[in-house]
N, C-alpha and C positions, 0 to 999 in steps of 0.2 A: 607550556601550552601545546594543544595539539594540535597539528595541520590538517583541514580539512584531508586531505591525500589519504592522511593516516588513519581518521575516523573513519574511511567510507571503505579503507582496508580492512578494520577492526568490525564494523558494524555489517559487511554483507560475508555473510557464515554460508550462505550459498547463493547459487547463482540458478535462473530458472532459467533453463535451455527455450530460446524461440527463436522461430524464423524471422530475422530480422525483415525481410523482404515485408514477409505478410504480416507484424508488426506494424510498422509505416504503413501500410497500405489500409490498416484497419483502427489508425489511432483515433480517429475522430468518433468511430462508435463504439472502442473500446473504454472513453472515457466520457462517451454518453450516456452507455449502461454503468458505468461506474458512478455517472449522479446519479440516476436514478437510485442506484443501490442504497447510495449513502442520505436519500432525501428522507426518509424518518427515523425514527429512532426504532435502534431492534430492543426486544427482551432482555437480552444478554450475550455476549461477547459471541460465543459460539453460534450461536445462532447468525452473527452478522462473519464470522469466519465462513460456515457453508456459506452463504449469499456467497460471497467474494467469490469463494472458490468454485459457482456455478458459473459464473463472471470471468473468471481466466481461467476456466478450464475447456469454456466457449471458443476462446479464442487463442485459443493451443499452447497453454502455459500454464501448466497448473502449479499450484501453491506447494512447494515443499511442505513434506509431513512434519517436519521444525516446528513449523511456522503454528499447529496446534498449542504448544507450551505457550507460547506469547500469549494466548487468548485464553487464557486461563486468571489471567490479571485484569483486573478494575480497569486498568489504561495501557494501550500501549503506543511506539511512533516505530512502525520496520520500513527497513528499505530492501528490495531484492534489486540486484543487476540482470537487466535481461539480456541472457546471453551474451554476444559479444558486439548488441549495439551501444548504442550512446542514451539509452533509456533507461528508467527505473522504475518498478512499481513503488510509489509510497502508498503507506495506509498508518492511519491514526486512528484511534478511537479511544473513546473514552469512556466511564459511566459516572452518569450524573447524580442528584441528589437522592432523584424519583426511581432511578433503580433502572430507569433505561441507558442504552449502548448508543451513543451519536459516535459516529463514525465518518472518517475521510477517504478518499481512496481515490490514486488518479495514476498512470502513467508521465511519467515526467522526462523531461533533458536534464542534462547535468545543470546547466543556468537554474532552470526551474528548480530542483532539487537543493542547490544551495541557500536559496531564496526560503523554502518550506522550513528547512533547518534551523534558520536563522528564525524562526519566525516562534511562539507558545505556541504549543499544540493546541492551547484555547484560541487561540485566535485562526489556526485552520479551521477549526471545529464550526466556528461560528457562521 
């Protein structure tokens, strides 16, 4: 079995440079424009990819060019480290029966993060 340590070594392939300062100092409306992002359902995956990336590109951390291949998939769960605080962007989405994209997306602590992990991506979804 794997140590969380190890997955969260294994799963962040990159790291998005931010000012941790101005991070914390802008969490609360960083993950207010991130409900809103996530409150309907998009067309398709790419589509809810630029959303995101007008989203933390706002707030001076933009999305690794990576981060396009993931959204090329029916579903995906990524995590990036930001920088060298103690946050994480997560982002989920999914597509459902009807052909729409519901999506998640929130800056997180490491508590928090582990908590997401543990959880169905259907059941962040929801």
């Amino acid at each position: 079995m794997q140590t969380f340590a190890d997955f969260l070594n294994e799963a962040f392939d990159e790291i998005i440079d931010v000012d941790s300062r101005h991070l914390e100092q802008n969490m609360d409306a960083i993950n207010a424009d991130l409900d809103a992002l996530t409150e309907k359902p998009y067309q398709n995956a790419p589509i809810f990819l630029s959303q995101l990336r007008a989203v933390t590109e706002k707030y001076g951390f933009p999305l690794p060019q990576s981060a396009t291949n993931n959204f090329l998939d029916l579903g995906a769960e990524l995590v990036y480290m930001l920088g060298e605080s103690d946050y994480h962007l997560y982002v989920v989405y999914d597509t459902g029966e009807d052909g729409f994209v519901d999506g998640y997306a929130q800056v997180v602590s490491n508590d928090e993060l582990d908590d997401l992990l543990n959880m169905d991506s259907e059941e962040v979804l929801i």
